[in-house]
C-alpha positions as CSV (number, residue, x, y, z in Angstrom):
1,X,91.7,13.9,77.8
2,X,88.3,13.5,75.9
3,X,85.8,10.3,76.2
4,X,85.6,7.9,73.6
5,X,82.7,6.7,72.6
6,X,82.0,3.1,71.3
7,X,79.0,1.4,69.6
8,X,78.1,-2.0,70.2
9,X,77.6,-3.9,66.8
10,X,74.0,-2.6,65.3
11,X,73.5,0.3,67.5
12,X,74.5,2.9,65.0
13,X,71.9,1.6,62.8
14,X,69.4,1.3,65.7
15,X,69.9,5.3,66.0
16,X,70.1,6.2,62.2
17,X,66.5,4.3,62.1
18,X,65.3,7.0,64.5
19,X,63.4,10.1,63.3
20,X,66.1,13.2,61.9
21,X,65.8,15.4,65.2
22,X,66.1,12.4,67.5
23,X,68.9,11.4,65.6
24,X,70.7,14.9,65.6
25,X,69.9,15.1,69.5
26,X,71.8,12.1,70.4
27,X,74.6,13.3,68.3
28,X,74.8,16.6,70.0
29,X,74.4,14.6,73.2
30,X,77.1,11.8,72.5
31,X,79.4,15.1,71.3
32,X,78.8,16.7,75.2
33,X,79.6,12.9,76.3
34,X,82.9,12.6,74.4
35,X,83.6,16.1,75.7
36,X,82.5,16.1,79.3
37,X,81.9,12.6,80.4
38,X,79.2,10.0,80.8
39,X,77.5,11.8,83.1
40,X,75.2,15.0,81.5
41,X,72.6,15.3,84.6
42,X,69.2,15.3,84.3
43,X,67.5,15.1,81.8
44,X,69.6,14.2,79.4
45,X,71.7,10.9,81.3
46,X,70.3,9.5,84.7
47,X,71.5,5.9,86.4
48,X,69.5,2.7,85.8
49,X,71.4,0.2,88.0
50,X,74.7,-1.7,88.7
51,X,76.9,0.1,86.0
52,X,73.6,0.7,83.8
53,X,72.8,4.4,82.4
54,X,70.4,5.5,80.0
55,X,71.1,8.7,77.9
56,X,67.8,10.6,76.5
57,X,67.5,12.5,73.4
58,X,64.2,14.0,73.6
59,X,62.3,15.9,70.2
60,X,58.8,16.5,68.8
61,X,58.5,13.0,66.9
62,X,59.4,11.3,70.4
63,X,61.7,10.5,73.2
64,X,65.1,8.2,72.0
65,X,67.0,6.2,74.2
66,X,70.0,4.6,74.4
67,X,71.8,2.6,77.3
68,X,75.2,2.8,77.9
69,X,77.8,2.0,80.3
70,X,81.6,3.4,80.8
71,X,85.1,1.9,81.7
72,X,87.9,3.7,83.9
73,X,90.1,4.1,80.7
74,X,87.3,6.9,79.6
75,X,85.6,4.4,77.4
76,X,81.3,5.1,77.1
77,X,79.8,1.9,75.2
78,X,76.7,2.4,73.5
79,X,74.6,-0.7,74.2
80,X,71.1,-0.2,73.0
81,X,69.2,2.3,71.4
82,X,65.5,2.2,70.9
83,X,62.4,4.7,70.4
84,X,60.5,4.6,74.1
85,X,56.8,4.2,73.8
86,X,55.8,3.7,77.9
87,X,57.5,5.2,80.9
88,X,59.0,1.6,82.0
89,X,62.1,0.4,80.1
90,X,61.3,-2.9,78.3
91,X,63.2,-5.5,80.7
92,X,64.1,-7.7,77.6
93,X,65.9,-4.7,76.2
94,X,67.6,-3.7,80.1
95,X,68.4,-7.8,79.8
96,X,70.4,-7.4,76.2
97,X,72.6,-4.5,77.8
98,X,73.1,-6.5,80.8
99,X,74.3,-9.2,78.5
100,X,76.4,-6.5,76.5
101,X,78.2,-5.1,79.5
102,X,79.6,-8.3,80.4
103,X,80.9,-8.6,76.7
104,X,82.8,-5.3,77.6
105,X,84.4,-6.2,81.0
């Protein structure tokens, strides 16, 4: 049974504002999620904290991200999406998923 994969209101358009080849990575990469699972290995998904994962979609205008979490009924839920510009996470946009995983428990 494949993952299904499920975008928190806005996300989608938080992605389609990315550049094309981000965009078309983290469709291939969501594709290898529905398929596989949440978890892709390095470099593509890695563990933030307490439920918390970050997916990475990586191409020559820049580095998109988008933090996720997943459910025992093979659910992944697309919290956040965002163009990184430092190596640190923005804790203001770690605090919105937080806020968003609750919404999906």
């Amino acid at each position: 049974m494949n993952w299904e994969i499920k975008f928190h209101r806005g996300v989608k358009e938080q992605i389609l504002a990315m550049p094309p080849k981000v965009q078309a990575r983290f469709i291939r990469l969501l594709e290898l999620m529905e398929k596989h699972g949440p978890n892709l290995g390095a470099p593509h998904t890695k563990p933030m904290s307490n439920g918390l994962f970050e997916v990475r979609a990586k191409a020559k205008e820049g580095i998109g991200r988008a933090l996720f979490c997943y459910t025992k009924v093979k659910q992944i839920h697309i919290l956040y999406a965002f163009m990184k510009k430092s190596q640190k996470t923005p804790k203001e946009i770690i605090q919105i998923a937080r806020l968003r995983i609750k919404e999906v428990n």
